[in-house]
C-alpha positions in Angstrom: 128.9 99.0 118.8 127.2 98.8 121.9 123.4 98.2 121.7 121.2 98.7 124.5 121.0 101.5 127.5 118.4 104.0 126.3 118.6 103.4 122.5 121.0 105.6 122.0 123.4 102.8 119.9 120.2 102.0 118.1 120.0 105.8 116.7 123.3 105.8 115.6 123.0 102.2 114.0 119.9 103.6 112.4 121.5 106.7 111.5 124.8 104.9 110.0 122.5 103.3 107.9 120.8 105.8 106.8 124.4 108.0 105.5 125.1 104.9 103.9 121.9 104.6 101.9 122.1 108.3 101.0 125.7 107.5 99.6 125.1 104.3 97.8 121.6 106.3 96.2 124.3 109.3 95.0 127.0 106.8 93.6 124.0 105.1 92.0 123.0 108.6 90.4 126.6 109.4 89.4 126.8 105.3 87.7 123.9 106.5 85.5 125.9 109.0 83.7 129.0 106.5 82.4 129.4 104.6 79.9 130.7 101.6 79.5 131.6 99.3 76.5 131.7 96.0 75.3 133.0 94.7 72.3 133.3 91.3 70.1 134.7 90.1 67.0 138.0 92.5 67.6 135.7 95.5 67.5 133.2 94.5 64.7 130.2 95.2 67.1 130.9 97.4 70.1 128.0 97.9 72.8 128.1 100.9 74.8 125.8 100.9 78.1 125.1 102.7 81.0 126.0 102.1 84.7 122.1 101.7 85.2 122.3 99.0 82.4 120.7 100.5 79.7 121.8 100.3 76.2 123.2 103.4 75.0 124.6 102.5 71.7 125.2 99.7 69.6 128.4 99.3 66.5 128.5 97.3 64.0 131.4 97.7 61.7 130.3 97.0 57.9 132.0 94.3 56.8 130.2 92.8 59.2 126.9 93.1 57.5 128.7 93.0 54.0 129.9 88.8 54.9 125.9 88.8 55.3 126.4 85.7 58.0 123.4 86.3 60.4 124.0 83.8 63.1 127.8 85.6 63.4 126.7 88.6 63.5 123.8 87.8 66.4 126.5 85.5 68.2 129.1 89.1 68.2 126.2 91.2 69.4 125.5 88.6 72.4 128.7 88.7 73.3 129.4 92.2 73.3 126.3 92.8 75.4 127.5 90.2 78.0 130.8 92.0 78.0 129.0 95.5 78.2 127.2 93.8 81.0 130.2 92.0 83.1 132.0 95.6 82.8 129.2 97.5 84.5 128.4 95.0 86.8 132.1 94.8 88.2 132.7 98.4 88.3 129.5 98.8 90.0 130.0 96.3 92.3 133.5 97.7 93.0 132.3 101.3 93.6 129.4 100.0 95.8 131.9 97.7 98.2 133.4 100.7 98.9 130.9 101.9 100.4 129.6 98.8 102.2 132.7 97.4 103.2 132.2 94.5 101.0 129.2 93.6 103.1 126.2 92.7 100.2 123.2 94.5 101.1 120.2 92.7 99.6 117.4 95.2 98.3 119.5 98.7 98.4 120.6 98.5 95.1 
């Protein structure tokens, strides 16, 4: 892209940005609405979370409480949130790249 003689790159610059912000804001909109899951302990606690990282739902299979084993049980739920986590992150991550051409843009999502 050429930059200089009347501005006119500068606009287009400015208003590539701009479609680019409007898309990543729309794919961060349409994130929101899935769900994604984590799990630990071969299913005994399963974490379900949205792609703007919010907790959605949380399982905990009842022979887990039944073997009454506290530290377990908070050690499964850590890791199924981490994995709820790591799950989001990348397919966020993924779908954002797309748009950005793998170029991280600090501060627009």
């Amino acid at each position: 892209m050429k930059f200089g003689g009347g501005g006119g790159g500068m606009q287009a610059l400015m208003r590539q940005a701009n479609q680019m912000q409007a898309r990543m804001k729309k794919l961060q909109e349409e994130l929101a609405t899935q769900e994604f899951e984590g799990t630990s302990g071969g299913g005994a606690v399963k974490i379900t979370m949205t792609g703007d990282f919010k907790v959605k739902g949380v399982t905990i299979q009842p022979d887990v409480f039944s073997a009454g084993d506290k530290d377990m049980l908070q050690d499964l739920m850590a890791t199924a949130f981490n994995e709820a986590y790591r799950v989001t992150k990348a397919t966020s991550d993924q779908e954002m790249a797309k748009i950005t051409g793998g170029v991280s843009v600090p501060g627009m999502f």
